[in-house]
DOTOR-966489 format. One record per residue: residue in three letters; x, y, z of N, C-alpha, C, CB in turn. Coordinates in pm, whole numbers, plus 50000, padded with zeros to 5 digits. Glycine has a CB too. Layout:
<pts>
ALAXYZXYZXYZXYZ ...
</pts>
This chain:
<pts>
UNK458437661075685457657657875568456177658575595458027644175518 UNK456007666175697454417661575696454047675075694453687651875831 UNK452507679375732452047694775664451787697975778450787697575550 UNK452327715375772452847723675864452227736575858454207724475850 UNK452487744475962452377763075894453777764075876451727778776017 UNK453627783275795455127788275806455747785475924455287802575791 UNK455167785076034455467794776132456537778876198453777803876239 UNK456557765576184457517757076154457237744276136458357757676232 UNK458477731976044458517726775997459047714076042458727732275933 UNK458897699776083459527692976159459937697376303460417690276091 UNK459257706376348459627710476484460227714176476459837705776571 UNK460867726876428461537735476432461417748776418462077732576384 UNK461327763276492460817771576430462047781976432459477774976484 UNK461417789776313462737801176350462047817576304464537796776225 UNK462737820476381462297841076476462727846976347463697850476666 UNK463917846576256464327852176156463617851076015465457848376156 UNK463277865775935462447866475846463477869075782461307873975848 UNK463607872375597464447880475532463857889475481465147875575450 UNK464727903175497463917917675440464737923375318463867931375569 UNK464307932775301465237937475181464307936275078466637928775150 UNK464667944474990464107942674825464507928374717464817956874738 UNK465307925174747465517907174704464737896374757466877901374745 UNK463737899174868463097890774909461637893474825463177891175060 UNK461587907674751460337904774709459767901974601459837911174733 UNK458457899974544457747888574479457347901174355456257878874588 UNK457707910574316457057919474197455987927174308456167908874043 UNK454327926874198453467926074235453097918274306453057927074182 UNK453337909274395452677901874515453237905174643452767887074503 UNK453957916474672454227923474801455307913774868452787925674897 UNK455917916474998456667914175068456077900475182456997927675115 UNK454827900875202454297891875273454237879775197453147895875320 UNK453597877675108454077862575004455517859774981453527863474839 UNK456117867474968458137866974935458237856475100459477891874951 UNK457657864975194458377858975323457857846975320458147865775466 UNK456487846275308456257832575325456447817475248455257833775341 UNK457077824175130457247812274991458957811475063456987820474757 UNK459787818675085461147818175159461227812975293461687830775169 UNK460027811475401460127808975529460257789475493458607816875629 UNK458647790675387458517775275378459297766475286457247772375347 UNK460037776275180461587769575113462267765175202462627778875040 UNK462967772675345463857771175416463217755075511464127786675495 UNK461897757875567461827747675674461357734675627460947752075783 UNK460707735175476460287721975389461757716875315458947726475255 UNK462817726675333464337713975270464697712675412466127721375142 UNK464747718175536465387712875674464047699975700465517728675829 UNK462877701475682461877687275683462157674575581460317691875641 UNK462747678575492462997667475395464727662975395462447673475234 UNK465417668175504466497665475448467177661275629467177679875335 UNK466607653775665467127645275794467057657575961469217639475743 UNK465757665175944465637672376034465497664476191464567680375989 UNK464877654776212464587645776291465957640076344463707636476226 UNK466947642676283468207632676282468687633176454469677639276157 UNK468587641276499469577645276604468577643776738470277662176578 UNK467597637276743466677636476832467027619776918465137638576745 UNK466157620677007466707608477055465447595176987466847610177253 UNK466767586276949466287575576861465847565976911467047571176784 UNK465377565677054464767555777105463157556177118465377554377223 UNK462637536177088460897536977070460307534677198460187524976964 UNK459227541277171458517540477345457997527377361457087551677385 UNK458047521177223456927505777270458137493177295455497498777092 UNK457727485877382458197477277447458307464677319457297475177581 UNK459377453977323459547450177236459077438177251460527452277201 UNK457907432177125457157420377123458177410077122456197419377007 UNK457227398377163457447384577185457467380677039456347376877280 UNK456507382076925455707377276817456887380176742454227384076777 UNK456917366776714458547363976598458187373576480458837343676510 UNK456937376076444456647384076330457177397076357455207384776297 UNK456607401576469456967412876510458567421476511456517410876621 UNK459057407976572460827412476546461277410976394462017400976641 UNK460717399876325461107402376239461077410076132461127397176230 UNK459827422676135459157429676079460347441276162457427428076096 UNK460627444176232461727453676340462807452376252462157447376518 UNK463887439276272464617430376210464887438376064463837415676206 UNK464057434076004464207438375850464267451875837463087434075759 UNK462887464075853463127472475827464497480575869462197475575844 UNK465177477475987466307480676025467447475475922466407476076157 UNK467297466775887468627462175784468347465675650468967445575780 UNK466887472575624466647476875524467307491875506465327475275512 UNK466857498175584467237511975640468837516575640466727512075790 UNK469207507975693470907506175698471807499475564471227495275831 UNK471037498175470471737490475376471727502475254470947474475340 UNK470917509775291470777522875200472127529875234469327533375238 UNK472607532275332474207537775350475127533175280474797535875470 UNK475277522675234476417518475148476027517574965476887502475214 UNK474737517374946474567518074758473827530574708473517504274688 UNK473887538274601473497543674547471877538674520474397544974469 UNK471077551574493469507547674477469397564774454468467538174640 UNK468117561874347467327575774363466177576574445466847580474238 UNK465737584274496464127587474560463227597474567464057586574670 UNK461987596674574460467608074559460177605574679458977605074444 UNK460137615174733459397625874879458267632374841460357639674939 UNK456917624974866455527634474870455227637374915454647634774855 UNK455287654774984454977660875145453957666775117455997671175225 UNK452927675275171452297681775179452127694175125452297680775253 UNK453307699275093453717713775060454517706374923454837724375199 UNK454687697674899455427698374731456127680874749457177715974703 UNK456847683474654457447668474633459237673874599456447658074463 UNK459597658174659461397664374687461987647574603462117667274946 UNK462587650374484462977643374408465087643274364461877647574302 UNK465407628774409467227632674406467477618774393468187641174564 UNK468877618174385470007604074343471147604874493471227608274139 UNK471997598474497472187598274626473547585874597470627594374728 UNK474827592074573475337581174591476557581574702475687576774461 UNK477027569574768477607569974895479137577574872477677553974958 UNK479277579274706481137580974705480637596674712482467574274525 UNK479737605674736479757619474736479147622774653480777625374732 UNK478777620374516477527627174445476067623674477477617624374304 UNK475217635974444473987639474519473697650774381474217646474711 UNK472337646374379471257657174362469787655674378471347661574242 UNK469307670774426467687670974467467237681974407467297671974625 UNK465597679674437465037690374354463727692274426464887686574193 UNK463817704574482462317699674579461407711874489462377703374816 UNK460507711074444458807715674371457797719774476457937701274287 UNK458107730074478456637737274587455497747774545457257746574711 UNK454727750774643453607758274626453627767274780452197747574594 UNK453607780674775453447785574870452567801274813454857785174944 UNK451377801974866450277813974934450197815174742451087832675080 UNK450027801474648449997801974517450947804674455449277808074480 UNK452117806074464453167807274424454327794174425453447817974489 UNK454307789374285455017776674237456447784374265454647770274057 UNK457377775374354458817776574320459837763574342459327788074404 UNK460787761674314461717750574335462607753574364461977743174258 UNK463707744974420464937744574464465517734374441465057746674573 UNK467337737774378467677725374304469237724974393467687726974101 UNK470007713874385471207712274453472097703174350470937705574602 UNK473447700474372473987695474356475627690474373473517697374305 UNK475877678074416477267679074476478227665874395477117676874666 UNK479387668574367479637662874310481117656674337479277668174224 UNK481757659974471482597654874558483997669374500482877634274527 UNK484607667074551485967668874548485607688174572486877661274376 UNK484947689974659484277708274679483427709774581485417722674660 UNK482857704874521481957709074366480717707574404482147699174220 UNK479967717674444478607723174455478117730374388478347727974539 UNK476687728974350475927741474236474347740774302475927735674018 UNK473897751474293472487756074377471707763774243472837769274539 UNK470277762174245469907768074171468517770274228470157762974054 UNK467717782674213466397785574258465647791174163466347793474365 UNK464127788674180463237799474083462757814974174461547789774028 UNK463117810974292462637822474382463067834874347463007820974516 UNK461937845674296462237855974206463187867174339460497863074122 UNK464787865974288465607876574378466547886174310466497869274478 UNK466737896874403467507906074304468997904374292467297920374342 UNK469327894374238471047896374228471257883374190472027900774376 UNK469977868974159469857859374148468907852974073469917857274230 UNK469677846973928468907844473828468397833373800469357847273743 UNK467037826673806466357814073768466687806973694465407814473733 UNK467747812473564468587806773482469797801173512468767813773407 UNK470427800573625471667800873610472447791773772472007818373583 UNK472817783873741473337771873834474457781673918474137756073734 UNK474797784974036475637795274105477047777774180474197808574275 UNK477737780674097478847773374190479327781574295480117769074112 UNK478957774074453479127783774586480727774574646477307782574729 UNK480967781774728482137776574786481627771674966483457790274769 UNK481747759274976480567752875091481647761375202480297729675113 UNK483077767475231482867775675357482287788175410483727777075387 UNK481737794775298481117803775291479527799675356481307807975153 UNK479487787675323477827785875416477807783175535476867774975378 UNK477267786775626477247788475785475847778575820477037807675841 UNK475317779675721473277775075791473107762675691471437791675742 UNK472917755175706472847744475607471837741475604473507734175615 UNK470487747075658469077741475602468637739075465468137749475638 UNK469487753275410468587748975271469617730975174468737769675126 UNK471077741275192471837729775131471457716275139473017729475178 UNK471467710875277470687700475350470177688875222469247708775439 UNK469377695575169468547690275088469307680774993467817700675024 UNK470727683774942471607678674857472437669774927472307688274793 UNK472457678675001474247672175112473937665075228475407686375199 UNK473227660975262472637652275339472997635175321471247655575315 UNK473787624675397473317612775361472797602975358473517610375351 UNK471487609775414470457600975443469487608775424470417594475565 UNK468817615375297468017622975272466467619675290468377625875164 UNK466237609775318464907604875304464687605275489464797587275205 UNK465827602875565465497600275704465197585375723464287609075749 UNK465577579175634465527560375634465877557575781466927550875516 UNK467177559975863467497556375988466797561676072468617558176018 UNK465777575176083465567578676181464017574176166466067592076207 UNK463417569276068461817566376030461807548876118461437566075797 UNK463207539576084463307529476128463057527876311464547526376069 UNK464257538576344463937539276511463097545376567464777543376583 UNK461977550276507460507557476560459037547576563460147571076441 UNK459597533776503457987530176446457797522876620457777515176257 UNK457027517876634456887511176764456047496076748456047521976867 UNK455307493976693454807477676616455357477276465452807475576600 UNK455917467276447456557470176295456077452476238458857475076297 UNK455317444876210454857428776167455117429076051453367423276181 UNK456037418776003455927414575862455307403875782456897413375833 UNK454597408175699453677400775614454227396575537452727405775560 UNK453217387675451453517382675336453837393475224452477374275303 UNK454417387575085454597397674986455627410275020453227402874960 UNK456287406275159457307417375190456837431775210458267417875080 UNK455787430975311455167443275376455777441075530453287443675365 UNK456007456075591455647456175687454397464275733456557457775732 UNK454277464775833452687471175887453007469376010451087463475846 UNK452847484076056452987488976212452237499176263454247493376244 UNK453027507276292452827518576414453917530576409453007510776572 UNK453497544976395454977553976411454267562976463456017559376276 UNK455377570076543455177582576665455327595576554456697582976820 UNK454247603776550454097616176464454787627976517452677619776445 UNK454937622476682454857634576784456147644476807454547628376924 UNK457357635876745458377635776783459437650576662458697618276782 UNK458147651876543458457663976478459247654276379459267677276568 UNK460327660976307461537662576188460857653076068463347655376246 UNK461607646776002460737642375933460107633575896460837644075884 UNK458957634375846457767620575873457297628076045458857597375885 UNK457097634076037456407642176203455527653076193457597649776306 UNK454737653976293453887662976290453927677876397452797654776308 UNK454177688376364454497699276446453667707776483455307705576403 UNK452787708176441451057710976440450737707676621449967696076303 UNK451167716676722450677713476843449457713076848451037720476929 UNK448227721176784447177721976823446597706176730446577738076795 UNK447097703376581446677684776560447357677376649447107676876407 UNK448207679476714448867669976792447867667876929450457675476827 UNK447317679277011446607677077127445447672477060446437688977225 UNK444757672276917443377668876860443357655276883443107672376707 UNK444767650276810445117634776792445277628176940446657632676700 UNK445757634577039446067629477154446747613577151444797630577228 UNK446977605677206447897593177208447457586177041447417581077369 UNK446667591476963446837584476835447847589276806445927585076734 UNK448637599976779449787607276704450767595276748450247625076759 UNK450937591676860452027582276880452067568176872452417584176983 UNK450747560676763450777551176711450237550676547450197544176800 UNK450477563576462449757560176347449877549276263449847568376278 UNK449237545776132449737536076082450597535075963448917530176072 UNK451667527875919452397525775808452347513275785453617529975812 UNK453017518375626453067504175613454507505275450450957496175573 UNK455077498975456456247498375402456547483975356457177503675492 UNK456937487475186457367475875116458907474275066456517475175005 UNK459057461775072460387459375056460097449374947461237454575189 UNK461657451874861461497446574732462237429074734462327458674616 UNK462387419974630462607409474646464307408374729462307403474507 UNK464597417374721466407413674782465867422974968468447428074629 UNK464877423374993464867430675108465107444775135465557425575169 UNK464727457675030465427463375057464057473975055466737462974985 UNK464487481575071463077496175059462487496174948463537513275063 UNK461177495874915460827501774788459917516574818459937489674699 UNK459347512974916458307525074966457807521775093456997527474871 UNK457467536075109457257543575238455807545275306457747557075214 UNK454827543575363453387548875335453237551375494452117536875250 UNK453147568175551452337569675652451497579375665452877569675741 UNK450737570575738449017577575736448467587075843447897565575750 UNK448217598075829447957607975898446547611975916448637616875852 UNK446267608376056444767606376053443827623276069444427594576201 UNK442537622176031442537634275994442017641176136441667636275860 UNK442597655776160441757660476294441507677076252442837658076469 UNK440327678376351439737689976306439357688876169440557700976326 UNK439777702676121438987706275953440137701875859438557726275912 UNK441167694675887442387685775817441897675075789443647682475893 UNK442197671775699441467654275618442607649375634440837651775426 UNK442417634175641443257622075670444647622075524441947605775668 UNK445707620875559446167620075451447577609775457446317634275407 UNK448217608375334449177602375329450397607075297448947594975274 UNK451607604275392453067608775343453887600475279453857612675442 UNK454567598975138455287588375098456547590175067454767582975006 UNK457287582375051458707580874987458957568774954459807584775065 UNK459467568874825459537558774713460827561174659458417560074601 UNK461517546974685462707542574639463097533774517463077537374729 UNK463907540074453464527533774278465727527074259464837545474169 UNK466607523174171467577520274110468797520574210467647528473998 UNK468327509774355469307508674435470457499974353468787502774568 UNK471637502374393472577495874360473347502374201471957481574362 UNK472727507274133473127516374009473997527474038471947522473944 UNK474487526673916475247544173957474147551273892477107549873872 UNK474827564874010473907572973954474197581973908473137576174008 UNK473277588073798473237599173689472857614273721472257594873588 UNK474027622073760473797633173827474227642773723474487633973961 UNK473327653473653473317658673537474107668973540472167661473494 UNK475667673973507476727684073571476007698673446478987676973543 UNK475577704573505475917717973499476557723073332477047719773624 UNK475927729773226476327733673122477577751873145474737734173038 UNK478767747273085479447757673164478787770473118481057757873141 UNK477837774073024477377785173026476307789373083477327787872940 UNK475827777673136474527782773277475017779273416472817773173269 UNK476357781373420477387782273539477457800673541479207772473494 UNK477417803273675477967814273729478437815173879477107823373704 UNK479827818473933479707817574078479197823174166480447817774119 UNK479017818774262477967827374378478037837774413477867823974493 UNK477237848974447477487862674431477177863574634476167872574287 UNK476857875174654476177879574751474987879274816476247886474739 UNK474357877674684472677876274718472477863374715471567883174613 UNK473427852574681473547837174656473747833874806474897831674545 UNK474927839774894474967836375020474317839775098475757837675062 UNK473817849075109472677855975164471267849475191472467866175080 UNK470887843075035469817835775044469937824175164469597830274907 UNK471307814075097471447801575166471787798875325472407795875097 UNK472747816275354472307816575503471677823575624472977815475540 UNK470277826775526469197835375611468247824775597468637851675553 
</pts>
């Protein structure tokens, strides 16, 4: 979730471009196509639990200061309590905003809103348990229409970056944001206020080697600060990215809704249903 080049996203980079005449943009050539498609692919693997698989242990030693644990304490049982209820949430990254519902029996949907080399596009998902998936893009391709929701068949997908974004269950990275912070104090009014390691990439991370050596040991204490609502539970996210070089200081958020609700996942009109073609799989696993 934090701001990146193409070149990768949460620490991750990848050697593979897509070519072909479906990758391109009209009049805006083949070089904008790649790059509005490089940063589709690595901004839903950044927003959709890229960090997950890293090792979840904090470098800071664990305080004495009852505040301190209990500021640890909470956000951890905050974090973990999101696994069992339904909630919707807003992701404000750098490159766009990633907006979905999330409920534990298998329905999901997201919608991530981007900007790449001026070029507005989105990406939409949706899952609805029992094999029922639908994908939808504005990314102008040849065999794949902006209109039209593609029901795919999930063994046919091999690469799950983009899917990710839907099918994920822990889309925000709640568990892995919890085991990264390293001072975590809880205040009054149900704040915490700490410390989180930027360094470590996926999401909520910074991959930017050359801001990372700018920042030097700041990257691995920035500051957050995170509110929890009257039952203890997440409401929002706030970390602060300090500014280096010709990058201004900025903020990454995620903001949490209607925990405990069911949620309202909007199915698909059967006439803006079509099933997935070639250029549908193609997209999702290049």
């Amino acid at each position: 979730m934090a701001r990146e080049s193409a070149a990768g996203v949460g620490g991750r980079r990848f050697g593979r471009r897509g070519s072909g005449p479906w990758w391109r943009f009209g009049g805006r050539g083949k070089a904008v196509a790649e790059v509005v498609v490089t940063v589709l692919v690595l901004l839903v693997l950044a927003g959709c639990g890229g960090g997950a698989d890293q090792d979840r242990s904090t470098s800071a030693a664990a305080s004495a200061d009852p505040a301190v644990k209990a500021g640890k304490d909470a956000l951890a049982a905050a974090a973990k309590s999101l696994q069992t209820v339904a909630y919707g949430y807003t992701m404000k990254i750098d490159n766009g905003t990633v907006t979905g519902v999330v409920d534990p029996a298998g329905k999901r949907q997201a919608r991530l809103d981007s900007v790449a080399s001026g070029v507005k596009f989105s990406l939409e998902g949706i899952v609805l348990g029992g094999g029922e998936r639908y994908f939808r893009t504005s990314i102008p391709a040849a065999g794949v229409s902006a209109k039209k929701w593609y029901r795919f068949d999930r063994t046919k997908v091999t690469h799950t970056e983009i899917i990710g974004l839907f099918e994920t269950n822990d889309p925000t990275s709640s568990q892995d944001f919890a085991a990264r912070v390293g001072q975590a104090r809880l205040e009054d009014g149900g704040k915490i206020i700490g410390t989180y390691d930027l360094t470590r990439g996926g999401d909520l991370g910074l991959a930017d080697q050359a801001g990372l050596a700018t920042l030097g040991e700041r990257a691995k204490a920035v500051p957050f600060v995170v509110t929890l609502d009257a039952q203890g539970r997440l409401a929002s996210v706030r970390v602060t990215v300090p500014a280096y070089g010709s990058t201004a200081e900025r903020t990454l958020a995620v903001d949490y809704r209607d925990q405990g609700k069911p949620v309202q996942v909007t199915v698909p009109k059967a006439a803006d249903v079509a099933p997935a073609n070639a250029a549908v799989y193609n997209l999702l696993n290049n």
